[in-house]
C-alpha positions in Angstrom: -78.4 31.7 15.7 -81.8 31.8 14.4 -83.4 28.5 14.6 -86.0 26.5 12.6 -89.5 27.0 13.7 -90.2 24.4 16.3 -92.9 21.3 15.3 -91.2 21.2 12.0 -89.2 18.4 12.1 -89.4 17.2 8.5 -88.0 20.2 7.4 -85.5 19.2 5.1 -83.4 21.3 3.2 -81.5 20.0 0.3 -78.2 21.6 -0.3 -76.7 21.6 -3.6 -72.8 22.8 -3.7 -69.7 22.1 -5.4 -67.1 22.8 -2.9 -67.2 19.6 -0.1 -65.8 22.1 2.8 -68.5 24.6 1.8 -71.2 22.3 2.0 -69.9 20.3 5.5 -69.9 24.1 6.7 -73.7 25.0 5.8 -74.6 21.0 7.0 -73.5 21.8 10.2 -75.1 25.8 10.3 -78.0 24.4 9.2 -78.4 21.0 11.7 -77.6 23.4 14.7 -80.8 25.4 13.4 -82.5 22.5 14.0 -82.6 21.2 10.5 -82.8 18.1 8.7 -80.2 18.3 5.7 -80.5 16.1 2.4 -77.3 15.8 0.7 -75.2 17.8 0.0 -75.1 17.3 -4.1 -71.9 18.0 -5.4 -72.9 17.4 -8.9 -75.9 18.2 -11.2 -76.6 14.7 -11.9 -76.3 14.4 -7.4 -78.5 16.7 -7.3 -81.6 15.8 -9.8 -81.7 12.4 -7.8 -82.0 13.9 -4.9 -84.7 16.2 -5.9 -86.6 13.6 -7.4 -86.0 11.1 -4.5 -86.6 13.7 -1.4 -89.0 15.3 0.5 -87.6 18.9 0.3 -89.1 21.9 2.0 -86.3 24.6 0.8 -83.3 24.2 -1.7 -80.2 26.0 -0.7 -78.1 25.7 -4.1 -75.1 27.4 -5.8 -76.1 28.6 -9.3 -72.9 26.0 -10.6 -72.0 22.5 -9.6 -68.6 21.7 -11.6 -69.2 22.9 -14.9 -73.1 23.0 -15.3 -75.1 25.6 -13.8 -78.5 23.8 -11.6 -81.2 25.6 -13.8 -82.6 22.7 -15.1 -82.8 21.5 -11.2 -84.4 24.7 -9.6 -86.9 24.8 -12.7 -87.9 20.6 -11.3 -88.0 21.9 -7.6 -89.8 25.3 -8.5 -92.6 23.2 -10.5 -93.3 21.2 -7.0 -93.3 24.9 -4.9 -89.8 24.1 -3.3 -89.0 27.4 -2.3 -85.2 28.1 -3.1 -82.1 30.4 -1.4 -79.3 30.4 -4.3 -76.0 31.2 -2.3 -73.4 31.8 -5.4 -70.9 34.0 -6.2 -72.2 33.6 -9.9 -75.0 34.8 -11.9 -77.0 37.7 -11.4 -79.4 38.2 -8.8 -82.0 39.9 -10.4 -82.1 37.7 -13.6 -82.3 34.7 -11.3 -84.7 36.6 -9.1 -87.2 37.4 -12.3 -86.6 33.7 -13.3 -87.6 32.4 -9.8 -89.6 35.5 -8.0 -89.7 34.6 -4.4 -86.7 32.8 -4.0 -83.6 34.2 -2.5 -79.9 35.2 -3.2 -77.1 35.4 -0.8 -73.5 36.7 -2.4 -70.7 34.3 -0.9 -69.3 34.7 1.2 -72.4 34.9 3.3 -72.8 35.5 7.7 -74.3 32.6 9.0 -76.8 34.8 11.0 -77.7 36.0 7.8 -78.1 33.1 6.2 -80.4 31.9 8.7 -82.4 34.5 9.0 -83.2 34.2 5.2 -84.6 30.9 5.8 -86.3 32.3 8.7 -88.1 34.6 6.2 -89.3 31.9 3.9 -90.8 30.1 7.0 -92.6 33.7 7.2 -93.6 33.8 3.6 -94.6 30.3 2.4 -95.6 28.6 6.5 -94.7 25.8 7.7 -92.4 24.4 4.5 -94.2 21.0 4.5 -91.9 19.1 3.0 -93.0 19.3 -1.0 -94.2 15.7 -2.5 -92.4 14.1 -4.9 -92.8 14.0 -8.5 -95.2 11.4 -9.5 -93.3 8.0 -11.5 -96.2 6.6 -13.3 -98.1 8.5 -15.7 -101.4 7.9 -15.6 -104.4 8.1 -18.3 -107.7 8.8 -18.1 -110.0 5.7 -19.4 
């Protein structure tokens, strides 16, 4: 099993799936890595709270929660630099790949070692993951 890098232990991942046993599975993959795992959201409307209310250092999503696809989400999380793994057995991977260049997709079902070692690569590409900050709620103006 291909752990987290060690000294990151804000890492948090946020995990956006529909199916419960699906998520428990990854929560558990994921927290024997070494992470620390925000949700999962098993809803769209679960899962904008939680990426408006969380530190998130990498979003590991399906492309559909219920009957709404997480677009809308992965646009909020790729505005704050959340770098994302979409693991889906819908949508395409290279339009999702040209919409989000950088992220990653994993067809379901996916090996766990596999998994992990394309979060390991992400570590590789983007550092540490410092957790990203949240989005700001209070506008501001200038005087």
């Amino acid at each position: 099993m291909t752990p987290v890098p060690p000294g990151d232990s804000n890492f948090g991942f946020e995990l956006l799936f529909l199916h419960p046993i699906v998520a428990f599975d990854l929560r558990i993959t994921l927290e024997q890595a070494g992470a620390t795992v925000i949700g999962p959201a098993l809803t769209v409307q679960q899962a904008e709270t939680l990426s408006c209310e969380e530190h998130i250092s990498v979003a590991l999503m399906d492309v559909r929660l219920g009957d709404r696809d997480v677009f809308n989400v992965a646009a909020k999380l790729w505005d704050r630099g959340v770098p994302m793994v979409f693991h889906t057995g819908h949508g395409a991977a290279q339009a999702l790949l040209a919409r989000w260049p950088g992220s990653k997709v994993l067809t379901k079902p996916t090996r766990s070692d596999v998994l992990l070692s394309t979060i390991a690569g992400l570590f590789r590409k983007f550092g540490s993951l410092a957790p990203s900050p949240l989005p700001s709620t209070s506008s501001s103006s200038s005087p």
